[in-house]
C-alpha positions in Angstrom: 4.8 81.4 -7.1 5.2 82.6 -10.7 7.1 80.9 -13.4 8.4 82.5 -16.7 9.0 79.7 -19.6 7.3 76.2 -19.9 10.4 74.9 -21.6 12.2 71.7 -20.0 13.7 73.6 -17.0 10.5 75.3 -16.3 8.4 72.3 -16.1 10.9 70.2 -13.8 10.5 73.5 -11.8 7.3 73.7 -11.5 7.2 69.6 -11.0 9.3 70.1 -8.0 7.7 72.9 -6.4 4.0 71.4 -6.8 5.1 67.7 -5.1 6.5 70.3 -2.5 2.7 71.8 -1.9 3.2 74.8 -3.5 0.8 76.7 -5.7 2.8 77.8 -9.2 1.7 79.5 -11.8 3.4 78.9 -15.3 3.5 81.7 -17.8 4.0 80.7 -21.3 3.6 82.9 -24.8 3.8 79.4 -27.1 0.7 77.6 -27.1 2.7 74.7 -28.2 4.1 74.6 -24.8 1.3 74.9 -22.6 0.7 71.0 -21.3 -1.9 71.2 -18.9 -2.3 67.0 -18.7 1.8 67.3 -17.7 0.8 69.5 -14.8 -2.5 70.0 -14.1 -2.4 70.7 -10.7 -0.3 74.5 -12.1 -2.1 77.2 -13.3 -1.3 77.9 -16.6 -1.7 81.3 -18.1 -0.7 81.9 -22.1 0.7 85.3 -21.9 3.9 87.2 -22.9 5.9 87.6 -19.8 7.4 90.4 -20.9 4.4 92.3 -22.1 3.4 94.3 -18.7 -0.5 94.1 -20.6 -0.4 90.7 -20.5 0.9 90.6 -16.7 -1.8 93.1 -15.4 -4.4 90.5 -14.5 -2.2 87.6 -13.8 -2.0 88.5 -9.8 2.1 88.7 -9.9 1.4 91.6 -7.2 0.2 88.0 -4.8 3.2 85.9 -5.9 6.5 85.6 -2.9 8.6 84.3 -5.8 9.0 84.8 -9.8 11.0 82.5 -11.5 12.6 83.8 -15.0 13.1 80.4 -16.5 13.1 80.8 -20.0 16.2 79.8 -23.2 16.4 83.7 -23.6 18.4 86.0 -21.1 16.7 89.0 -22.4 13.6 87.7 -21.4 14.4 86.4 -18.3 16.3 89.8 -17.8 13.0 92.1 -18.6 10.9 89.5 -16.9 12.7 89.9 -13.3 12.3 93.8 -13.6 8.9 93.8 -14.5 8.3 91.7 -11.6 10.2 93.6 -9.2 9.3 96.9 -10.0 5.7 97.0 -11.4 4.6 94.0 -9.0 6.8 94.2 -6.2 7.3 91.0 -6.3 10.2 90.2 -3.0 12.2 87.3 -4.3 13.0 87.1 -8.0 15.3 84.4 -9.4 16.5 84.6 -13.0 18.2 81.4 -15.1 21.5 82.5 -16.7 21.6 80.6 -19.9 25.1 82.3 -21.1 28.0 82.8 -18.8 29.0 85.9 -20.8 25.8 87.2 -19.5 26.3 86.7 -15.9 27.4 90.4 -15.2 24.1 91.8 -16.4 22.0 89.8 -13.5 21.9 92.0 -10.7 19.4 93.8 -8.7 20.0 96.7 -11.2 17.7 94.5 -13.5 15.4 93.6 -10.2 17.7 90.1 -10.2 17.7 88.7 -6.0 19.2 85.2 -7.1 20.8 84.5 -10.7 21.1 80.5 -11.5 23.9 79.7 -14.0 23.7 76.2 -15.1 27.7 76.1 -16.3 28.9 77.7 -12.8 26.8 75.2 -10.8 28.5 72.2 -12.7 31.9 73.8 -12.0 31.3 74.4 -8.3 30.2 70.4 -8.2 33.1 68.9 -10.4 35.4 70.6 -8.3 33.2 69.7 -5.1 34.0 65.9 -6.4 37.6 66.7 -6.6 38.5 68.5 -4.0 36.9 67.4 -0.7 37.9 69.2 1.9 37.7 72.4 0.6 35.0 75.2 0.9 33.1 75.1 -2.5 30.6 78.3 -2.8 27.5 77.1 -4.2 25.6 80.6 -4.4 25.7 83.7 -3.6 22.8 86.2 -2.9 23.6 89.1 -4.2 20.8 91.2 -2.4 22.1 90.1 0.9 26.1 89.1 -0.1 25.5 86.0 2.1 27.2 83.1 0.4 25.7 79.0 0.6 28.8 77.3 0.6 29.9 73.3 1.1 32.3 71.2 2.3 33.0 68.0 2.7 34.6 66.6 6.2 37.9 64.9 5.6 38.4 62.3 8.3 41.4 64.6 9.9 39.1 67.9 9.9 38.6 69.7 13.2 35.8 68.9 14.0 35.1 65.3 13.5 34.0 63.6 16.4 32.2 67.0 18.1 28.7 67.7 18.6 27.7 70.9 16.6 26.5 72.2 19.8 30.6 72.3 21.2 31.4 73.8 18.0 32.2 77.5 18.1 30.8 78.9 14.6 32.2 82.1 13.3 30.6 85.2 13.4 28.6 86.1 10.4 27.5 82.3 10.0 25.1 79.3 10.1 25.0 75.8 9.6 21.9 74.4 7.4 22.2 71.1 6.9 24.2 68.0 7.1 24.3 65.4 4.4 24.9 62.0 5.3 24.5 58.7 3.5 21.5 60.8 0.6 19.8 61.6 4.2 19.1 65.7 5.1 19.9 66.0 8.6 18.9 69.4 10.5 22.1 70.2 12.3 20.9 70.4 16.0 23.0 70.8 19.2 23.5 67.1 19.6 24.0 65.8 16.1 27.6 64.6 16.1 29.8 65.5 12.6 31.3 62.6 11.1 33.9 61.6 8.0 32.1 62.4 4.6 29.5 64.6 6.0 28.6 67.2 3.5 27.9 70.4 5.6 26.2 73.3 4.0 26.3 76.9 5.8 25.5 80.5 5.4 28.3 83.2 5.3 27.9 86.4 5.0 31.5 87.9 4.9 34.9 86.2 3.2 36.1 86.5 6.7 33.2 84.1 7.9 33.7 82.0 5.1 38.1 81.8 5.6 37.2 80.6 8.8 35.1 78.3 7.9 37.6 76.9 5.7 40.2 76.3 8.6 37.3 75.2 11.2 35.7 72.9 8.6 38.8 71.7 6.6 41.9 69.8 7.2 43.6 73.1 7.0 45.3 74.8 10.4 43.6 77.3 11.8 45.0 80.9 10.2 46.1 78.9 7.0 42.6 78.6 5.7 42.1 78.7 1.4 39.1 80.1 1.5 36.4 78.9 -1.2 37.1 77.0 -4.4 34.9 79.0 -6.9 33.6 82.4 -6.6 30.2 84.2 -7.1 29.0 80.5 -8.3 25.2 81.7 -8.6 
């Protein structure tokens, strides 16, 4: 894994990914930024990620993931089609630093996932205030699936029920359950309970309207439908 920009968000990246037994590579043009001692366990290359010279013996062709992480969405823009289209890298994920800029972080500009830092805090503030409702947390725009939230009221459908006796939509998946800061994989038998945080995959805005009315305290054919839209 590849990662553009040793600033603050880039380092807690990489920080993350390494406790997680991944191998990451940080690519960094400042010298000033390169701290080895802070990560030693990451490669560190001092090279201009947006200089395809620079990239040509850096083995991006090797890496499953790039990771534009850098202050600058015009780097982070060139940086995510360099590494789709002159490494071929599969999954690229770019940091939005200005909302304005959101439009331009597409696949057009080799852009699978796009991270905006204000739209994430707006899809969690209203998370906290509106429990209950289907929050979309991302969306991938090479796939239009959607990770979305919500958070069982004690009146929703399907407290009580096993997620096995739970008929799903079409077009969707539980991942995970969050209970008490514990990550529990959602298996047949696990029973839902009040407060549970349940995270799924949709990949239609029919799938995720009916999670809304099978998740929420909404009836069935009432359903809201997410909070926020295109969060990520």
């Amino acid at each position: 894994m590849a990662i553009a920009g040793a600033g603050k968000v880039g380092r807690s990246i990489a920080a993350e990914l390494l406790e997680n037994g991944s191998e990451v590579m940080i690519i960094e043009r400042d010298p000033n930024k390169i701290r080895r001692d802070a990560l030693p366990a990451a490669e560190w290359l001092l090279a201009d990620a947006c200089e395809l010279s620079s990239l040509d013996g850096a083995g991006l062709d090797r890496c499953a993931v790039m990771v534009a992480a850098t202050g600058d969405d015009k780097v982070n823009l060139v940086v995510s089609l360099l590494a789709k289209t002159e490494f071929g890298v599969p999954r690229v994920v770019a940091r939005v630093n200005h909302p304005k800029n959101e439009w331009l972080f597409t696949d057009s500009w080799g852009v699978d996932v796009a991270v905006s830092a204000p739209r994430l805090l707006t899809a969690l503030v209203e998370e906290a205030v509106s429990v209950g409702d289907l929050v979309r947390l991302m969306k991938f725009r090479q796939s239009d699936a959607s990770l979305v939230e919500l958070t069982l009221t004690a009146n929703a459908p399907v407290v009580g029920l096993r997620v096995g006796d739970v008929d799903l939509p079409p077009d969707s998946a539980l991942v995970v359950i969050l209970r008490d800061g514990h990550a529990i994989v959602p298996s047949a038998d696990c029973a839902l309970e009040p407060g549970d945080e349940v995270l799924a995959v949709a990949t239609t805005s029919e799938a995720e309207e009916s999670l809304a009315a099978l998740l929420g305290a909404v009836p069935a054919g009432a359903a809201r439908g997410p909070v926020t839209s295109d969060t990520l």
